[in-house]
C-alpha positions in Angstrom: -20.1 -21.3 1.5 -21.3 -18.1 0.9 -19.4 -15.0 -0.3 -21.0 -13.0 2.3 -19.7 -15.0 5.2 -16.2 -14.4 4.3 -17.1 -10.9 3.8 -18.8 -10.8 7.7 -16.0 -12.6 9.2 -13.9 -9.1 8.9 -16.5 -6.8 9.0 -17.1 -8.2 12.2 -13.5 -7.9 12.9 -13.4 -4.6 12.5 -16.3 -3.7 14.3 -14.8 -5.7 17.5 -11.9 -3.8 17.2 -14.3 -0.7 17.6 -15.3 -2.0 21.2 -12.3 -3.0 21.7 -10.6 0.5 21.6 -13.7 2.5 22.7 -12.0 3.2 26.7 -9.3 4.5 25.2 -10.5 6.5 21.7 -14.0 6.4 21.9 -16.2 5.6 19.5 -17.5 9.1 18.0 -15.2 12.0 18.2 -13.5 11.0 21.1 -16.4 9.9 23.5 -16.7 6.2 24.7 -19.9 4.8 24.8 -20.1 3.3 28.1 -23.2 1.2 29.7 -23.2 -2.4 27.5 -21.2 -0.9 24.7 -18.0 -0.4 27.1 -18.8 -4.0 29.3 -18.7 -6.1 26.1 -15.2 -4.1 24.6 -14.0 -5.6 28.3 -15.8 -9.0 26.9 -13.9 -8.4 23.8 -10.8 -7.6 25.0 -10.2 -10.6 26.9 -11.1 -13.2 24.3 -10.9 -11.5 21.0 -8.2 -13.6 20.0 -10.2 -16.5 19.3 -12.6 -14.9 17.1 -9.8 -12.9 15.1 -7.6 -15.9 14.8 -11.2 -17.6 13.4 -11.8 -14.9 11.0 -8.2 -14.1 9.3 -7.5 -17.7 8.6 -11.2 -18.5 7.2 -11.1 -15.2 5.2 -7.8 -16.1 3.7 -8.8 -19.8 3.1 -11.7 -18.3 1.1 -10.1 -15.7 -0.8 -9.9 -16.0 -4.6 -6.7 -16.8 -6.0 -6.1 -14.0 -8.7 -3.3 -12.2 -9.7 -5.2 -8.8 -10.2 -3.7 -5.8 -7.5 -7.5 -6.0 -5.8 -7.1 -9.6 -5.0 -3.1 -9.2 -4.3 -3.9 -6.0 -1.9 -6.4 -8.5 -0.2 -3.6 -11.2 0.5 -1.6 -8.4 1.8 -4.0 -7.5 4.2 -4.4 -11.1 5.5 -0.6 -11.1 5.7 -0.8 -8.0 7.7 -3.3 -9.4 9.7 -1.7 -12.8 10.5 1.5 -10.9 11.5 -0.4 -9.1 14.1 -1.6 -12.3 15.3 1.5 -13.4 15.6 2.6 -9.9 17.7 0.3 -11.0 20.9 1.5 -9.7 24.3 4.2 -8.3 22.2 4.3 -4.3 22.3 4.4 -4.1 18.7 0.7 -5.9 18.9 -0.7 -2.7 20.8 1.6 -0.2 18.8 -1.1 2.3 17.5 0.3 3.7 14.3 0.7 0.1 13.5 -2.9 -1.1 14.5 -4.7 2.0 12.7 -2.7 1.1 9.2 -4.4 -2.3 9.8 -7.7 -0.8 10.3 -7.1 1.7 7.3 -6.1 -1.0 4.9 -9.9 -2.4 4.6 -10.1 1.4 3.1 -7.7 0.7 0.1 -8.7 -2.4 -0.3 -12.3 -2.1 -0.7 -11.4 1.1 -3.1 -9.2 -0.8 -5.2 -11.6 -3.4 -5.7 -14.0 -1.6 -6.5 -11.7 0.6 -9.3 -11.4 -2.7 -10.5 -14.7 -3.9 -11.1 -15.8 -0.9 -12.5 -19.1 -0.9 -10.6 -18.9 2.7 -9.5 -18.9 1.9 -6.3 -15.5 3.0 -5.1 -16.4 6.2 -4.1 -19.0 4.8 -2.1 -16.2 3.0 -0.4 -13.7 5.6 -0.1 -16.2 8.1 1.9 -17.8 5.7 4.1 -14.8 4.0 5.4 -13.3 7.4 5.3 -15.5 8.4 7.4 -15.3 5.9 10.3 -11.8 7.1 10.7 -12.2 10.7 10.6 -15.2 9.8 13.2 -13.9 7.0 15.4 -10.1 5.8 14.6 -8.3 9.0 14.0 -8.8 10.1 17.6 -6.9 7.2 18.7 -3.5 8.9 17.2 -2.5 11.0 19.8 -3.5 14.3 18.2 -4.7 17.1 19.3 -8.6 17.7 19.2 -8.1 20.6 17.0 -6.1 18.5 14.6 -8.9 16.4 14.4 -11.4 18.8 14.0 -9.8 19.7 10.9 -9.5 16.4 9.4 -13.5 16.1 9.9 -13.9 19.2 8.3 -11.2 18.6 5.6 -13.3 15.2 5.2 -16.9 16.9 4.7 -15.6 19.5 2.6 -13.9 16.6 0.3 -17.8 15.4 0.3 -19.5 18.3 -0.3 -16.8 18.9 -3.5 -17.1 15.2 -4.8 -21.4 14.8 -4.3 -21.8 18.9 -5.9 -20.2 17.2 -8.8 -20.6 14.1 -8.9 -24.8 14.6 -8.2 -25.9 13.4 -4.9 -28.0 10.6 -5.7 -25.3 8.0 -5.1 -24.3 10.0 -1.3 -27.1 8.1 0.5 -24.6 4.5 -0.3 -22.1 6.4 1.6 -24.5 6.7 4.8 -24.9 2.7 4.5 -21.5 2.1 5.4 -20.8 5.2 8.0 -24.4 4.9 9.2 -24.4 1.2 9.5 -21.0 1.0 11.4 -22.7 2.8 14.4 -25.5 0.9 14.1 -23.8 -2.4 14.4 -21.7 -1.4 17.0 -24.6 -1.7 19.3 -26.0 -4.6 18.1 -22.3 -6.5 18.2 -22.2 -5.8 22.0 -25.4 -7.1 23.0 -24.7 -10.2 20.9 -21.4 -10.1 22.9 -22.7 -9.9 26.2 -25.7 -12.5 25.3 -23.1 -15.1 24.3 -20.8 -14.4 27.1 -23.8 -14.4 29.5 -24.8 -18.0 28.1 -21.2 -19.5 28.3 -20.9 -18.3 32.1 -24.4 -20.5 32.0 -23.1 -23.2 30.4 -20.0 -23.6 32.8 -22.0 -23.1 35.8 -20.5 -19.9 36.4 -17.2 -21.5 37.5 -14.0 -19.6 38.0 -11.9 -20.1 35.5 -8.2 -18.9 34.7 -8.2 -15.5 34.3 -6.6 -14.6 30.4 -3.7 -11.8 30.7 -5.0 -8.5 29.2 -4.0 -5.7 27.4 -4.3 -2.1 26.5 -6.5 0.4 29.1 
């Protein structure tokens, strides 16, 4: 199989867990996107568990077995992961300052990888998925707005330092990642809604037991 489908099976992970929390965090600076994007987070939360379940145990049957700290930081986050599995319609599974370390950790993973392979990338990685959380996940900690007005500007004066150094002609691989998280968003919920829409087809729109869900 590919390397890239390993690679999408989180991405798109992540990205559900976006929709997922967007009632209750938004997905920019504390607003929720509502129309599609908050009827497929309802699509999500219901049935996520399939997918996830999917996702963690593919990702971890494809991950290379190496004893360097990138690959060993990338078994821990699949341990991580499969404990959380493990936590459903537990309160731990819905505990915040647990949830956000698991969407953090894709942050020090990818950096450490990329450290690793000396491609230059990691800084690439450390201010786009930096980004998403000063953007999207931080406001799901409870803070208070002003709080989290200062991280974003703590976090776009830590760019404007790096890039003036640095040179900006690597800042536009930075927008990839922040810029293409928004993106996709969008995109994940119609996809979302279109498959949802086709297995109601499928079934003849049937009643059908009613899954127990959680959060807002």
């Amino acid at each position: 199989m590919p390397e890239w489908t390993s690679q999408w099976s989180v991405i798109l992970l992540l990205l559900a867990v976006l929709l997922i929390e967007n009632r209750r965090r938004g997905i920019a600076f504390g607003q929720p996107w509502g129309g599609f994007v908050r009827a497929s987070g309802d699509v999500v939360r219901r049935y996520h568990g399939y997918y996830f379940a999917w996702a963690t145990i593919y990702t971890f049957w494809y991950h290379p077995m190496l004893a360097t700290y990138g690959h060993l930081l990338g078994f821990l986050y699949m341990f991580l992961l499969f404990t959380q599995a493990s936590l459903f319609f537990t309160r731990a599974h819905l505990e915040r300052r647990w949830t956000i370390v698991l969407e953090i950790m894709v942050l020090v993973h990818g950096v450490a990888v990329a450290v690793m392979n000396r491609d230059g990338n990691w800084a690439m990685f450390l201010f786009g998925l930096a980004g998403v959380f000063v953007v999207t996940q931080a406001w799901g900690l409870g803070w208070k707005r002003s709080t989290n007005l200062l991280v974003v500007a703590g976090y776009v004066a830590a760019v404007i330092a790096f890039y003036s150094y640095q040179g900006w002609q690597e800042f536009p691989a930075v927008l990839r990642i922040l810029g293409g998280y928004y993106v996709a968003v969008p995109l994940l919920a119609l996809l979302v809604l279109a498959l949802h829409r086709a297995g109601r087809t499928a079934n003849g729109d049937r009643p059908r037991f009613r899954a127990r869900t959680h959060g807002k």
